[in-house]
Structures are given as structure tokens and as C-alpha cells.
C-alpha positions in Angstrom: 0.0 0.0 0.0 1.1 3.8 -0.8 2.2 6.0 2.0 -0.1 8.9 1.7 2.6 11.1 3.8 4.8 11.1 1.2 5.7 13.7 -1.2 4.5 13.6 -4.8 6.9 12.1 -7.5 8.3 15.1 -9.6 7.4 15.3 -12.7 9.6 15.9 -16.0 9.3 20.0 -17.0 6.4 20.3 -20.0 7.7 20.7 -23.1 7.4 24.3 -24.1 7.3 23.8 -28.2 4.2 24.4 -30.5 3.8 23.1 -33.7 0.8 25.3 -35.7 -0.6 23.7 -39.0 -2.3 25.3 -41.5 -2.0 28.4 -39.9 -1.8 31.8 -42.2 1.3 34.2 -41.4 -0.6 36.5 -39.8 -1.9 34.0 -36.9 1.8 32.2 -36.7 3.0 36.0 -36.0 0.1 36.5 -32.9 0.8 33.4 -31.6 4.6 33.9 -31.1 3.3 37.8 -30.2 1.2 36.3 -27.6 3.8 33.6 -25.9 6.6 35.4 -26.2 10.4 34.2 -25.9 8.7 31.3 -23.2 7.8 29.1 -26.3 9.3 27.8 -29.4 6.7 28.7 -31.8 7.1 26.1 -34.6 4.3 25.9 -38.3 4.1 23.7 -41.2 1.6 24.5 -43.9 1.3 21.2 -45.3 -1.4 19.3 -42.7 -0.2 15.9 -43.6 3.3 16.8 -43.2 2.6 18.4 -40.1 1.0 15.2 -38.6 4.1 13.3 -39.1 6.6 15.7 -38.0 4.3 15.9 -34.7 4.7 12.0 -34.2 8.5 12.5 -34.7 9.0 15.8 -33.1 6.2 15.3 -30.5 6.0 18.9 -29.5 4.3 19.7 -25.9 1.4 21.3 -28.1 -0.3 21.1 -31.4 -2.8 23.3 -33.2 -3.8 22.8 -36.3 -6.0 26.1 -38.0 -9.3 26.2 -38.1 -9.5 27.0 -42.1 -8.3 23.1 -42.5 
């Protein structure tokens, strides 16, 4: 049985990259705006190339634009 008393396990840090795909200039540009130098902002155009650089790369988050 677990000891209750004792201290969570840490965690590895979250991965600060973002992989946008899709996404027009103009949104790549607020996003990077918006999180500043904390996150590497990364954007492929090409959705299916996107996908499989996400499963390769595996980036802490990935959006993929609306317009797709």
C-alpha cells in the first residue's frame, strides 16, 4: 500500500514547443506575439506533413487552424 505522507513524485518540465498547422502568417506571427520568448513557436503549412513531424518531433502542443 502507498504512504499517503509522502511527497508527490516530480514530474519531467512540460515541453514548451508548438507546432501550428495550417496556420496563415498573420496567426503564426500572434501566436509567437502572444507567448513570447517562453515558447518555441514552430508551423508547417502542409497538414499531412505536419502530422508526421508531430509524431516525430512530439512537441508539448499542437494546433492545427481552423480554415483546415
Amino acid at each position: 500500500m502507498a504512504d499517503i505522507n509522502k511527497a508527490w513524485d516530480e514530474s519531467a518540465p512540460a515541453s514548451r514547443t508548438l507546432l501550428l498547422l495550417g496556420a496563415p502568417a498573420e496567426t503564426i506571427k500572434r501566436v509567437k506575439e502572444v507567448l513570447g520568448n517562453d515558447y518555441q513557436v514552430q508551423a508547417e503549412s502542409d497538414l499531412k506533413v505536419g502530422v508526421e513531424r508531430a509524431k516525430k518531433e512530439r512537441p508539448g502542443l499542437v494546433l492545427v487552424s481552423p480554415s483546415r
